[in-house]
N, C-alpha and C positions, 0 to 999 in steps of 0.2 A: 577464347581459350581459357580463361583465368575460370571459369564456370564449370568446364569439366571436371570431372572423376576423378581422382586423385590415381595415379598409374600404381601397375603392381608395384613396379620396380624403379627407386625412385634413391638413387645415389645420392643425392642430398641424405637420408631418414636413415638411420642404422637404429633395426630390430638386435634389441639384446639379449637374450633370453638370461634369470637369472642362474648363475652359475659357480661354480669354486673358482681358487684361481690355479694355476698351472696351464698346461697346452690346452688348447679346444680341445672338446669331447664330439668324435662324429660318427656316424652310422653310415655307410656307405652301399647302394642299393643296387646292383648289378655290377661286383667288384668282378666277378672274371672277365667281362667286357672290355671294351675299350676306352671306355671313360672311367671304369672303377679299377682297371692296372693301372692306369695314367697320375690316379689321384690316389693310390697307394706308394706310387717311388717317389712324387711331391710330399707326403707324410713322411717317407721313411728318409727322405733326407731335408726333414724339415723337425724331427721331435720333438723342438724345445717349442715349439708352435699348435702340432695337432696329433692328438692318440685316437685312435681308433676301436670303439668299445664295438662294435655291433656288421656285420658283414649279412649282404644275401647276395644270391643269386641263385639261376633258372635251375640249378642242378647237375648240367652235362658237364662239369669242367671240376670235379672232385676233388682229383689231384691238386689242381692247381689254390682252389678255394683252402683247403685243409695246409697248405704252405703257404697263403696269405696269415691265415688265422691262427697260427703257429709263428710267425715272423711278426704280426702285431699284436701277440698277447689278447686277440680278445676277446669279451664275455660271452659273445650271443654269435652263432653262425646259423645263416634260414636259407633253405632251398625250396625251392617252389615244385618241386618234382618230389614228394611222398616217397616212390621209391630208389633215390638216392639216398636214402638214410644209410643205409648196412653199409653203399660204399665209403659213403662219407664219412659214418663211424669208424671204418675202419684204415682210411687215408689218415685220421683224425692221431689215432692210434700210432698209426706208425710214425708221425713226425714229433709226438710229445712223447717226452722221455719216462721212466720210471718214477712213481709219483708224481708227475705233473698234474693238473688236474684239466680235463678236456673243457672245450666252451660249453652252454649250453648249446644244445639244437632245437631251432623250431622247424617246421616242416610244411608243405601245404600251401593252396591258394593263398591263404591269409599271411603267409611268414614273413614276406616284405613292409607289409602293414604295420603288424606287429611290431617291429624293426625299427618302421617311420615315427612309432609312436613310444619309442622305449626312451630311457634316458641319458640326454647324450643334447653337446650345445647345437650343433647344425646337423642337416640329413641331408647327403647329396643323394640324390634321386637321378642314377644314371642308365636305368631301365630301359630300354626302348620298346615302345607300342605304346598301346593303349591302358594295357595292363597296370601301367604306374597311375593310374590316378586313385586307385585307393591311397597307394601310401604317400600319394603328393596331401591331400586331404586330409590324410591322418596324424602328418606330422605338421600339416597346419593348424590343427585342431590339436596339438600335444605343444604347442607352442613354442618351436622350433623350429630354429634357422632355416629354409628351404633352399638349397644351393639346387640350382633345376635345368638339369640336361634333357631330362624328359619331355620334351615340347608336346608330346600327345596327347598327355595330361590335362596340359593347359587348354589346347585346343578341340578337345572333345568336352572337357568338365569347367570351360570360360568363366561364366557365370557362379558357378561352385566354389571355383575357385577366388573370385574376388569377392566372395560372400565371407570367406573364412580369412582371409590372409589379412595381418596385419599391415599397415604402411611400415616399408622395407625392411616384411619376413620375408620377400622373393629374392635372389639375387641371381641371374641368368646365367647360365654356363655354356650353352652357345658360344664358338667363338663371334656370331655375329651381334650376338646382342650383350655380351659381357663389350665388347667393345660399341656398342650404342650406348649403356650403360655407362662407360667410362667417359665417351665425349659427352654427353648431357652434365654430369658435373660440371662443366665451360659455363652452363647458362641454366634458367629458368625455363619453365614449361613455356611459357610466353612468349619466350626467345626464338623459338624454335617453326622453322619454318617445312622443312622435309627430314625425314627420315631416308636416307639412302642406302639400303642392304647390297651388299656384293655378292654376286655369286661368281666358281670360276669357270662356269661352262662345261664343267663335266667331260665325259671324255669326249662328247660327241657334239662340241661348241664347234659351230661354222660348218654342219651338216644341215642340210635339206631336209624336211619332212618327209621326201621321197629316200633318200642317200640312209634312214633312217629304216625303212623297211627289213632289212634282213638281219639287221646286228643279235648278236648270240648273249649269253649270259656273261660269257668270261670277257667279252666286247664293256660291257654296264658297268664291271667289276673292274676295270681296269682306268680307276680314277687318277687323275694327274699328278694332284698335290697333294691329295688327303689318304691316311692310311686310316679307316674307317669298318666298322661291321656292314654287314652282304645288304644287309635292310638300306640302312642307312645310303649306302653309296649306289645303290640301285635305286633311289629315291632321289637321289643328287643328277643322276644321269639322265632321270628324265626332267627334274626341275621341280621334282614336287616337293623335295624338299625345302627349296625355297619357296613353295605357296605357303608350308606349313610355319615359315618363319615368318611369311608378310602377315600372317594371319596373327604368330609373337607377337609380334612386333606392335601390332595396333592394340593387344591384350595387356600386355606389358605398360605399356608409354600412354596407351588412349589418344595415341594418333590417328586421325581417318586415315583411313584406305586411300585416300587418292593424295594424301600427301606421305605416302610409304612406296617409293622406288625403288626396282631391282637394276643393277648394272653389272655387267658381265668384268670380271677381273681375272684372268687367268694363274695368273702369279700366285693368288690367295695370297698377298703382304696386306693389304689393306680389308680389315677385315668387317668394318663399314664405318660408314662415315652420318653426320649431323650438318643438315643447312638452317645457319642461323637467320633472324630476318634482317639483320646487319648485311649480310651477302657474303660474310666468313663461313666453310666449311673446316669442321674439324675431324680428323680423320684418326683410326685405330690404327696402328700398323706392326705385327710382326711377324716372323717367318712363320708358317703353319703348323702351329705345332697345340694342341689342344690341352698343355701344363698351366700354359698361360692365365684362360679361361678359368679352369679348374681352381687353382690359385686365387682369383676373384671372390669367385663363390665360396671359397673354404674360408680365407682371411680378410675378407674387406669389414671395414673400413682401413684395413693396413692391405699394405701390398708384402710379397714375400719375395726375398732377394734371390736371385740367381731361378728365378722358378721354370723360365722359359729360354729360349734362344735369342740372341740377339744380333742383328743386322751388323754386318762390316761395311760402314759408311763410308773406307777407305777405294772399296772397288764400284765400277759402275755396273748398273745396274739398270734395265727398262721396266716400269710399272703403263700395263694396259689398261684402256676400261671400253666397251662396248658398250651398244642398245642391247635389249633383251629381245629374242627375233622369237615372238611369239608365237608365230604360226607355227613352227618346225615343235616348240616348246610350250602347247597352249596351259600347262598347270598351273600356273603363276595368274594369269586371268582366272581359272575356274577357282583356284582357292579363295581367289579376291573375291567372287561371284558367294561362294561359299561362308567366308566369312562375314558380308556384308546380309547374308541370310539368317546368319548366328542360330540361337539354337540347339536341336540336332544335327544341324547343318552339317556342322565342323564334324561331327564324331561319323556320319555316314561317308561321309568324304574320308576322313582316314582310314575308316573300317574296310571300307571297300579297296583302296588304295592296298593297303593286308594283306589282301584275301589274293588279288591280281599281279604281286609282286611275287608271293608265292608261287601263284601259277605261273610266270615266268620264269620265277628258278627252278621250276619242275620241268619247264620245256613246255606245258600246254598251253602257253598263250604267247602269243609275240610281243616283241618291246611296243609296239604300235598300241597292240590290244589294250595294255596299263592303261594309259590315260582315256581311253575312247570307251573303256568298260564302265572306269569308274567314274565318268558323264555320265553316261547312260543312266545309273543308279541314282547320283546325286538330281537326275531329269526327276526318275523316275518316284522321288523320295517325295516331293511337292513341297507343300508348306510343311515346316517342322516342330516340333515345339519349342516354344521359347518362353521367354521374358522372365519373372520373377520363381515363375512356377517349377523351372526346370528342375528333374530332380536325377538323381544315379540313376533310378529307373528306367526314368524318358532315355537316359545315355545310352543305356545296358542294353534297352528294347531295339536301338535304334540302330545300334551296333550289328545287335544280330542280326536285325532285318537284311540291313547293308551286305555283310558277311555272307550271308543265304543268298542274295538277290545276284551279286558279284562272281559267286562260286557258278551259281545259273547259264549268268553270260557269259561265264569262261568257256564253259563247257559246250555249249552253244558256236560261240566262234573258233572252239578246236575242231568242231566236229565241219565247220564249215570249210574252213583252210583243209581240211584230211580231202575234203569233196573235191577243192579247185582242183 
């Protein structure tokens, strides 16, 4: 173990970028979201800590972006939707008073990049898809803190990304891995015997792969513990979220795959856990709340007071854990399959995964079809490219393929179910 790779993310190493003194300076990259509101009322009741120079997002939430960016004073607002401008100038307009002076606006595929790369001490990258890996890349490449909710990023552009990052310019915003992160502080690389990720089973934990046939959109949507965006907890419900984390996880830490375990927790208190080769496990734990997290990646090496919720040790309380029941849930093997293929692997597996979630939330494909499509594709993909070579291109190429290939078999097993 002492031979390998030094991990992205690496608690012991605080990346500093240099900087003035007063509160952090951040950029904040899909603030109308649910990780960039989350990490806006951590700021705005945290001041003396973090200002906020630079906001994006997709476009659709104008209103809402134009009373962030007005509520943090700040310099730069980017929408990735071109023509959101007129509304956004003019939501802009009506929250800034007489004289005030408006942000700038960037606009355009590129405006989150931009953003990643502008100046300012960390960049949380709360984007979800695929899409964040430019400005994961760019604000590694702009030398700048990377706080990263973006998992897609990492897991389509691997290699990319540990090509550019400094030792601990990552720091994980997952709550699974901000709490991996935080138990590895306990010990050295060496120490360290499993990595144990928790999942909490999503709505449809201790359902049959048959019992799993007919569930609906608002069925997926209807997660236990986490209040989360439609991608995201549609991706929870089948597990592929958590292939997309086992795949973190070993990217992150440079843990193999076969000592990276998923375990079902329902409760979501424990947000995962470290086996040391002492035979101590040290555990994350607190209520589910994603400030926590957020908090991590904004201020570590400090922690910030009062950021999150905290457990009432006076009432009782049951903490579960299960096996991970594969068969009903095969994503967590095929990611592991996919990761251990590295490459383009990772980027055709999530691409595909995109394309077939969508068609779920559209109604033309059934929860089943998700994961049995996006086999199919990752079957169909073969060898990928990999190793030193790989470049945005190979990613881009491989994406579309996927993307193309995925839409294919949607359409194909709608047309087939219409026949039964």
């Amino acid at each position: 173990m002492t031979d390998a790779p030094a991990p992205l993310a690496d608690p012991h190493l605080v990346y500093d970028p240099v900087v003035g003194d007063g509160p952090k300076d951040v950029a904040i990259l899909g603030s109308t979201g649910s990780i960039g509101t989350q990490a806006i009322d951590l700021v705005l009741r945290n001041p003396d800590r973090f200002r906020v120079t630079a906001l994006s997002a997709n476009g659709g939430r104008v209103a809402l972006l134009a009373e962030q960016a007005h509520r943090l004073r700040v310099r730069t607002v980017a929408v990735a939707r071109e023509d959101a401008v007129p509304a956004l100038h003019e939501a802009l307009a009506a929250r800034y008073g007489a004289g005030e002076p408006l942000p700038g606006i960037l606009a355009g595929p590129d405006a989150a990049t931009e953003v990643a790369a502008s100046d300012c001490h960390t960049v949380l990258n709360g984007i979800t898809g695929s899409i964040g890996l430019a400005p994961t890349l760019a604000a590694l490449k702009a030398g700048r803190t990377l706080a990263l909710a973006n998992k897609e990023s990492l897991i389509v552009g691997g290699p990319l990304v540990k090509a550019l990052a400094e030792p601990g310019q990552i720091i994980p915003v997952d709550s699974e891995h901000a709490a991996l992160f935080q138990a590895l502080a306990a010990g050295t690389r060496a120490d360290v015997r499993k990595l144990v990720v928790t999942a909490s089973g999503g709505p449809f934990r201790g359902r049959t792969r048959e019992q799993l046939a007919g569930v609906t959109v608002e069925d997926a949507l209807a997660h236990p513990t986490w209040a989360m965006g439609p991608v995201i907890t549609i991706n929870s419900a089948t597990l592929v979220n958590k292939g997309l984390e086992v795949i973190e996880a070993h990217l992150l830490y440079d843990i193999p795959f076969d000592r990276i375990e998923v375990v079902v927790h329902p409760q979501s208190y424990v947000h995962s856990m470290v086996e040391f080769t002492d035979g101590s496990t040290l555990a994350q734990a607190t209520p589910p709340d994603m400030r926590g997290p957020i908090a991590i990646g904004l201020g570590w090496p400090e922690r910030v007071p009062d950021a999150a919720p905290v457990f009432d040790w006076s009432k009782a309380s049951t903490w579960e854990f299960f096996p991970l029941d594969n068969e009903a849930f095969p994503s967590v093997n095929l990611a592991r399959h996919v990761g251990e293929l590295a490459g383009t692997a990772p980027a055709v597996f999530n691409a595909a995964n995109e394309e077939c979630v969508g068609a779920f939330r559209a109604g033309t494909l059934p929860y089943l079809g998700i994961i049995e499509t996006v086999t199919r594709v990752v079957e169909e993909h073969g060898t990928p490219a990999s190793g030193t070579s790989l470049t945005v291109s190979d990613v881009l190429e491989a994406e579309t393929w996927a993307r193309k290939r995925a839409r294919e078999l949607a359409v194909r097993t709608a047309s087939a179910e219409a026949r039964a």
